[in-house]
Every structure is written in structure tokens, then in C-alpha cells.
N, CA, C and O atoms as a GROMACS GRO file, in nm:
protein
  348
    1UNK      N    1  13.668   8.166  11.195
    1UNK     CA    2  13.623   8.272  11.284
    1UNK      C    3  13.497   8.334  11.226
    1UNK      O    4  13.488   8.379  11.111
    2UNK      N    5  13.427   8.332  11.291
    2UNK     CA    6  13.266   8.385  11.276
    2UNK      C    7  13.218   8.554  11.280
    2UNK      O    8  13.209   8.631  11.184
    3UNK      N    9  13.191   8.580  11.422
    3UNK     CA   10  13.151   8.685  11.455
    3UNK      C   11  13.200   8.807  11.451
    3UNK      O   12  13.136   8.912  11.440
    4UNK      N   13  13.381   8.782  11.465
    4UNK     CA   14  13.423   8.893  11.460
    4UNK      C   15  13.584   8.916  11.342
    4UNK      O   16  13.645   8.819  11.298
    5UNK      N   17  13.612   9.022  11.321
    5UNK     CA   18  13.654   8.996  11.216
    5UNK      C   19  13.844   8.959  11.293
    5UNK      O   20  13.880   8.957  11.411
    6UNK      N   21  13.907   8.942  11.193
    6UNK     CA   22  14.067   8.890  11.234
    6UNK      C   23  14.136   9.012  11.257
    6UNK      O   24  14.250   8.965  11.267
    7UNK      N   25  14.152   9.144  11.274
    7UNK     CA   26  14.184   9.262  11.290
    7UNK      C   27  14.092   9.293  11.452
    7UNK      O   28  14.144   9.340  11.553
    8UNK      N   29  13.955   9.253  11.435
    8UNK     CA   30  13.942   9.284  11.612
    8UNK      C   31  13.959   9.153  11.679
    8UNK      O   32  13.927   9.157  11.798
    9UNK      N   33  13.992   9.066  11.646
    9UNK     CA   34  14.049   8.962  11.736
    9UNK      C   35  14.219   9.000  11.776
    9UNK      O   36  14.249   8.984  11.895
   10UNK      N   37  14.331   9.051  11.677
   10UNK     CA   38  14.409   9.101  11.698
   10UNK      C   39  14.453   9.199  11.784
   10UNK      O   40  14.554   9.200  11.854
   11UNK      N   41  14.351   9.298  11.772
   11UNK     CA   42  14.358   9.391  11.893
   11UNK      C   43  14.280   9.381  11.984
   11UNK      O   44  14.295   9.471  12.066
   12UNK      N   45  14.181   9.290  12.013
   12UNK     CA   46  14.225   9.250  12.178
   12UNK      C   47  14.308   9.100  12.233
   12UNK      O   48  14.310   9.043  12.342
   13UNK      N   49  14.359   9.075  12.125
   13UNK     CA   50  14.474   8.988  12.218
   13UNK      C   51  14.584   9.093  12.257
   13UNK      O   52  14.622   9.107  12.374
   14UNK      N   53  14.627   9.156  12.167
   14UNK     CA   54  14.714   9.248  12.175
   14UNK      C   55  14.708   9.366  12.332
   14UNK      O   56  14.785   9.391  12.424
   15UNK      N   57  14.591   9.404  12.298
   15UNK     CA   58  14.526   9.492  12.399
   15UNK      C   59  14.510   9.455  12.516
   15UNK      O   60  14.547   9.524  12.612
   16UNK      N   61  14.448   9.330  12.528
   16UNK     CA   62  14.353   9.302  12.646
   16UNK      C   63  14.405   9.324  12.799
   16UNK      O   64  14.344   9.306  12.905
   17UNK      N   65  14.530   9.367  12.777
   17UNK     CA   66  14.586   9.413  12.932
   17UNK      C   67  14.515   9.548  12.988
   17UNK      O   68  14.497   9.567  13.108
   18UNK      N   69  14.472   9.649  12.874
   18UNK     CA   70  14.408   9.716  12.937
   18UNK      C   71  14.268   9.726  13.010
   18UNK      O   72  14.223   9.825  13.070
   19UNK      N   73  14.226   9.638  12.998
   19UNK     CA   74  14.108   9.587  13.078
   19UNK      C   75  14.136   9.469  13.167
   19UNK      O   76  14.038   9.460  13.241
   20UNK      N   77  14.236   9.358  13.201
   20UNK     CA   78  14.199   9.252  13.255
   20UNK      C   79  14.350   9.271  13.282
   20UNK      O   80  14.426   9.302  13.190
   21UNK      N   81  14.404   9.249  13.438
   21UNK     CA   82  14.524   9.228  13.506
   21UNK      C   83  14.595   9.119  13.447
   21UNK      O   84  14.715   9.127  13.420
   22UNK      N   85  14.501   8.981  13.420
   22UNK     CA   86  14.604   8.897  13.339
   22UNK      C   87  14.519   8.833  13.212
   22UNK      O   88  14.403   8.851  13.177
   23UNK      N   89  14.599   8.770  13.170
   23UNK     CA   90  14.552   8.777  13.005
   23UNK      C   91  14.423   8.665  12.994
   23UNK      O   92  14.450   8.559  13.050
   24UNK      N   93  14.295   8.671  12.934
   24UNK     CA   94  14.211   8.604  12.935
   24UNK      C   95  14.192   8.493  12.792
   24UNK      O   96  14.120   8.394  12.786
   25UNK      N   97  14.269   8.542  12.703
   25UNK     CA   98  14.305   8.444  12.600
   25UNK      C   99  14.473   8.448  12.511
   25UNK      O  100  14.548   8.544  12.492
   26UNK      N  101  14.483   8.340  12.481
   26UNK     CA  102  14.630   8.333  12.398
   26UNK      C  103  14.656   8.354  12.301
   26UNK      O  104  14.752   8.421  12.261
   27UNK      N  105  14.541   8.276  12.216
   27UNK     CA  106  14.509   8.230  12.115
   27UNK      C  107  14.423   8.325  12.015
   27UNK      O  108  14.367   8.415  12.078
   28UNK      N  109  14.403   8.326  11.898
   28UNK     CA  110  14.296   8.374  11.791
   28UNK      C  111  14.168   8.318  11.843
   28UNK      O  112  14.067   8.387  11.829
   29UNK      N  113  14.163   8.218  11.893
   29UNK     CA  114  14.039   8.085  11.840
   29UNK      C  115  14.008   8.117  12.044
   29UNK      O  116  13.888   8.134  12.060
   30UNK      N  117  14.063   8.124  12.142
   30UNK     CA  118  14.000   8.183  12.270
   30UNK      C  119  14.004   8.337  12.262
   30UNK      O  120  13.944   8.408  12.343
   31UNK      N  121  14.049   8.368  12.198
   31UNK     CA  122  14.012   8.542  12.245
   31UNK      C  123  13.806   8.530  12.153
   31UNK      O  124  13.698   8.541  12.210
   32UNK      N  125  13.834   8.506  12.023
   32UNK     CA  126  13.711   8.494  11.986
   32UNK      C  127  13.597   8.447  12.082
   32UNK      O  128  13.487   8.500  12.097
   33UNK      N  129  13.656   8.320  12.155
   33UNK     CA  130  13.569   8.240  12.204
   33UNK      C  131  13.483   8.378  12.344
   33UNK      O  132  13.373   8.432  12.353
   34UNK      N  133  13.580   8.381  12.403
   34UNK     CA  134  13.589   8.484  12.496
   34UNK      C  135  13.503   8.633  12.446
   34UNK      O  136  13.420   8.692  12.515
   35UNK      N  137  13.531   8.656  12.365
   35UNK     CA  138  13.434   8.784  12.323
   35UNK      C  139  13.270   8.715  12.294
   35UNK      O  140  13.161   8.760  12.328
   36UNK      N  141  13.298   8.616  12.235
   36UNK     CA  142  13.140   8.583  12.216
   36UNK      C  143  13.065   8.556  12.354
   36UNK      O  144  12.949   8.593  12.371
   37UNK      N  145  13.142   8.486  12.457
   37UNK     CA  146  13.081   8.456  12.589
   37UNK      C  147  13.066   8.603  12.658
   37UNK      O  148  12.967   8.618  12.730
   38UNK      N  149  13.149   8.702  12.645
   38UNK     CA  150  13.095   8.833  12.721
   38UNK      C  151  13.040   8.880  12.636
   38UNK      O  152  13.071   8.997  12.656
   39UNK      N  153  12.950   8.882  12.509
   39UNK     CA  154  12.924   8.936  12.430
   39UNK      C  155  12.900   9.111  12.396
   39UNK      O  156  12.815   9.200  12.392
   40UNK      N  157  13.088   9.069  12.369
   40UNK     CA  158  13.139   9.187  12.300
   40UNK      C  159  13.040   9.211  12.159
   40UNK      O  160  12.984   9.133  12.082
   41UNK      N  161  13.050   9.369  12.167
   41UNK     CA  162  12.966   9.414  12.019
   41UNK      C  163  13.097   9.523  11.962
   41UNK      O  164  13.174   9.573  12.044
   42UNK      N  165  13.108   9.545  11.842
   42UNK     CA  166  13.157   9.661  11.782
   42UNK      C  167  13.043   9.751  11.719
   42UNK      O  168  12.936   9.726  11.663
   43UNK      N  169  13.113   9.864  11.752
   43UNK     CA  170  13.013   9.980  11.716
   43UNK      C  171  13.062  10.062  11.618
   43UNK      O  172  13.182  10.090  11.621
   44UNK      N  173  12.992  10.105  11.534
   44UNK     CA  174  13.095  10.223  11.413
   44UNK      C  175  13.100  10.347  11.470
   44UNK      O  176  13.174  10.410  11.394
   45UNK      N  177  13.067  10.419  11.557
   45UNK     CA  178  13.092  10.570  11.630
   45UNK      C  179  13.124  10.537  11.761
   45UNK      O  180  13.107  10.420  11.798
   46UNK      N  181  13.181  10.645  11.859
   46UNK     CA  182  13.210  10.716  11.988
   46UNK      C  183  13.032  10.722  12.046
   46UNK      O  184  12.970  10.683  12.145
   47UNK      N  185  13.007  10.782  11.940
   47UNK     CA  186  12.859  10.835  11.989
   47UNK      C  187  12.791  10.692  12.007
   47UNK      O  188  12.725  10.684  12.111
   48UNK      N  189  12.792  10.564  11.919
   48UNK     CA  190  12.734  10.464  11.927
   48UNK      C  191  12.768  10.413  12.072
   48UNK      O  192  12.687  10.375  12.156
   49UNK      N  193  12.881  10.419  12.082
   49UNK     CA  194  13.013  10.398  12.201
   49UNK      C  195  12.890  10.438  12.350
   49UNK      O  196  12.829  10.395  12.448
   50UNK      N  197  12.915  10.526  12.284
   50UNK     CA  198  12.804  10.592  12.427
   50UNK      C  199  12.717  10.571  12.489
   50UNK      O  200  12.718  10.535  12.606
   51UNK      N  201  12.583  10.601  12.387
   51UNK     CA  202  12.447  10.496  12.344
   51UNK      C  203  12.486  10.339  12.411
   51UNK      O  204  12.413  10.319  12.508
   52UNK      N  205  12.544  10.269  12.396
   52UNK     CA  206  12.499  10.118  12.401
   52UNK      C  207  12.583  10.128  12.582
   52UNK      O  208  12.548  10.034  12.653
   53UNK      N  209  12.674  10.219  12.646
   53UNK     CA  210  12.722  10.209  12.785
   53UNK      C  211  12.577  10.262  12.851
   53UNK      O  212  12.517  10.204  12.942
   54UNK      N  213  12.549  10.346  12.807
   54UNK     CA  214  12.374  10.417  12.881
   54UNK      C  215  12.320  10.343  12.912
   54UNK      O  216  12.277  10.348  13.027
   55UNK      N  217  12.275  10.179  12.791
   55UNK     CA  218  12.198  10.166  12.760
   55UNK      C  219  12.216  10.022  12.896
   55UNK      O  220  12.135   9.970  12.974
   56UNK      N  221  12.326  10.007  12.875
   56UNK     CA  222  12.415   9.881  12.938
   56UNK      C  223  12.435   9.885  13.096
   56UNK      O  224  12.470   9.792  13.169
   57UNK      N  225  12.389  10.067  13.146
   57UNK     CA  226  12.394  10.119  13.274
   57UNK      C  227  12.506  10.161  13.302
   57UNK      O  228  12.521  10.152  13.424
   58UNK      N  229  12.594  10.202  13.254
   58UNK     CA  230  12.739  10.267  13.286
   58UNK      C  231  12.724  10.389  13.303
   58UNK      O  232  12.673  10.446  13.206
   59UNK      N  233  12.747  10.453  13.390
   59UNK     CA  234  12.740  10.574  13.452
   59UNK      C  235  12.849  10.697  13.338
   59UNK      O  236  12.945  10.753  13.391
   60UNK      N  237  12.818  10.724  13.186
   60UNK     CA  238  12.862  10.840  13.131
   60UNK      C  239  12.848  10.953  13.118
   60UNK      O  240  12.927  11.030  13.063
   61UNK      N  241  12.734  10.982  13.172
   61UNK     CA  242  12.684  11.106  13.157
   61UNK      C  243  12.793  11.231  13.215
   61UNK      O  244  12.842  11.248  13.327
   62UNK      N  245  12.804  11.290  13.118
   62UNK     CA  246  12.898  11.419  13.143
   62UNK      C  247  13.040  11.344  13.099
   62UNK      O  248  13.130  11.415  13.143
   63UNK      N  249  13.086  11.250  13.042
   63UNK     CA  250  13.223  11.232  12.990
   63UNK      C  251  13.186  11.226  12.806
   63UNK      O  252  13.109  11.182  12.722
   64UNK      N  253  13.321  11.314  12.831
   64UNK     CA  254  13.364  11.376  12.653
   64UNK      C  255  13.359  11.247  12.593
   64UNK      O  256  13.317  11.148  12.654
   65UNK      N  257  13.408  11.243  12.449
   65UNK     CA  258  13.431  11.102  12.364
   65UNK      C  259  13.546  11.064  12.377
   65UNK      O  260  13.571  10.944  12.379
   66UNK      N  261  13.660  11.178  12.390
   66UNK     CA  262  13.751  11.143  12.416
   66UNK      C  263  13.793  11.027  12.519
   66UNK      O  264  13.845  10.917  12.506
   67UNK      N  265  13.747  11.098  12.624
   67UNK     CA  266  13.702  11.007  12.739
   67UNK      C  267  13.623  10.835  12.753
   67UNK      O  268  13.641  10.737  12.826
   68UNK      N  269  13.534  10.868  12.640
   68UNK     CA  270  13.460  10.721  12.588
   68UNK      C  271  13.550  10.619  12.545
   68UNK      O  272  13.550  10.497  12.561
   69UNK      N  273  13.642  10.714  12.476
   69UNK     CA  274  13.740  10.595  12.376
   69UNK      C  275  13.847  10.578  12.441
   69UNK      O  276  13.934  10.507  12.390
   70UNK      N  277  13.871  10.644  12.582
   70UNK     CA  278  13.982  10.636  12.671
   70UNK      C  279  13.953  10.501  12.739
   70UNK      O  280  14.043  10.420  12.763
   71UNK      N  281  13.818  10.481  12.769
   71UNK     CA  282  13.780  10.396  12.864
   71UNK      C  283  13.872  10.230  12.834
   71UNK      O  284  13.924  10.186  12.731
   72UNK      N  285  13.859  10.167  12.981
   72UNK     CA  286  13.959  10.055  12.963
   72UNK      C  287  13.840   9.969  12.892
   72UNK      O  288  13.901   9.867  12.861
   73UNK      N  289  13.695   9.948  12.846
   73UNK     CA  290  13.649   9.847  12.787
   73UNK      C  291  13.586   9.890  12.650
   73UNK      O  292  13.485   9.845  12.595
   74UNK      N  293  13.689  10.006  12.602
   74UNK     CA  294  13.670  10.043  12.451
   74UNK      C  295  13.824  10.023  12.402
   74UNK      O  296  13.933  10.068  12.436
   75UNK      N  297  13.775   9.928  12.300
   75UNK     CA  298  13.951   9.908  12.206
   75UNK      C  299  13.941   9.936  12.047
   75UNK      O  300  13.879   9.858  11.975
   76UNK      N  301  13.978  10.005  12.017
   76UNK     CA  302  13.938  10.099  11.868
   76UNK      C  303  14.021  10.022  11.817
   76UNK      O  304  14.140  10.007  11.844
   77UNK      N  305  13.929   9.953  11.711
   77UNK     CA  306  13.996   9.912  11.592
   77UNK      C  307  14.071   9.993  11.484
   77UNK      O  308  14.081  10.115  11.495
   78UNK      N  309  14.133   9.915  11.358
   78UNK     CA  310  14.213  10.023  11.266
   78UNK      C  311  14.066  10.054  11.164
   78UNK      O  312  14.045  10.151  11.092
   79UNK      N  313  13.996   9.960  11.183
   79UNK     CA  314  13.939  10.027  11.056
   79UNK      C  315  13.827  10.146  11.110
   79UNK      O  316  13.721  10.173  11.054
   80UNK      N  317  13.875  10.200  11.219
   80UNK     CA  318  13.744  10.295  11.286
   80UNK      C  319  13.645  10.268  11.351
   80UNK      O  320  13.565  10.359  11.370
   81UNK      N  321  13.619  10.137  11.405
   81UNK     CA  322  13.526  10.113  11.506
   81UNK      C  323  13.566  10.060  11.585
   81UNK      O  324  13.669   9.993  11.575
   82UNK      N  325  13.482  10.073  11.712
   82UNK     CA  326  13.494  10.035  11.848
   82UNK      C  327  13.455   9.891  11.869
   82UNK      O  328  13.354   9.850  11.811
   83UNK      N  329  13.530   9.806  11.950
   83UNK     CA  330  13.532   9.689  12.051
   83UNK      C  331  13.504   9.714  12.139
   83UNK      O  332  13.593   9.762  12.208
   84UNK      N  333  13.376   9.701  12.201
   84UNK     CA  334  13.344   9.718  12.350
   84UNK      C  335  13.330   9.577  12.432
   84UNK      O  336  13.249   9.499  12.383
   85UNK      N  337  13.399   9.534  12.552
   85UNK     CA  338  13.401   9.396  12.619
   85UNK      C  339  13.401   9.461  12.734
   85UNK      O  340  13.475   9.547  12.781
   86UNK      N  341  13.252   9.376  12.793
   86UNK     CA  342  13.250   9.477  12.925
   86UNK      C  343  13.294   9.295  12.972
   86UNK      O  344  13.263   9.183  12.934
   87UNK      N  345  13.416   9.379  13.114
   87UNK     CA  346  13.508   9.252  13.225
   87UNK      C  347  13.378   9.240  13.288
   87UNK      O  348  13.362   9.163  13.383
   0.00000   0.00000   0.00000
């Protein structure tokens, strides 16, 4: 595994229901695959979180962080940063 580390591949296999009705990978080796084709980024802040949806055209303006990290295409890793996979 390359790009991303084995802790955010974990949590979005784990996760990935909250963004996608049915599951888009099974595996370690397709969820990876799958993040690299939507090219998912992790970010180390909320605030980064933010910045790169602006930047990406997502309509945030006026939602808290709370709210940022609520969103269904932010999946917070354990070690403190964000998985963003926009569906």
C-alpha cells in the first residue's frame, strides 16, 4: 500500500457507509484502489478540511467545524487527520 496509510484504509472500509448507500470496496487493496481513483487527500486540520471543500466548490460558508467533520465525505482518522473522498 502506497499512498495512504493502513489506519486510513481501515476507516474507510469500516466507514464508508456513511457516504455511499452500498459498499464501494471489500478489501484493503480496493478501498486503496478506490481512494486513489477519487483522489481522496488527508488533511491535518478542520480548518484544512475547509480550505480544500472552498477550494473544491462545496458550498461551506457559514458551517462550524463541527459541522465540517460532521460532513458525510470527512472520515477522521485516529491519528487526528481528516479523509476527505468526495462520492
Amino acid at each position: 500500500m502506497n499512498g495512504f496509510s493502513e489506519e486510513c484504509i481501515e476507516v474507510f472500509l469500516r466507514d464508508q457507509s456513511q457516504l455511499f448507500d452500498e459498499p464501494v470496496a471489500e478489501t484493503p487493496e480496493e478501498a486503496e484502489a478506490f481512494l486513489e481513483d477519487c483522489m481522496a487527500v488527508v488533511l491535518d486540520s478542520l480548518e484544512e478540511v475547509k480550505e480544500y471543500l472552498e477550494e473544491s466548490g462545496a458550498d461551506v460558508d457559514g458551517m462550524t467545524l463541527q459541522e465540517i467533520e460532521d460532513a458525510s465525505e470527512v472520515f477522521v482518522l485516529p491519528e487526528g487527520k481528516y479523509l476527505v473522498v468526495e462520492g
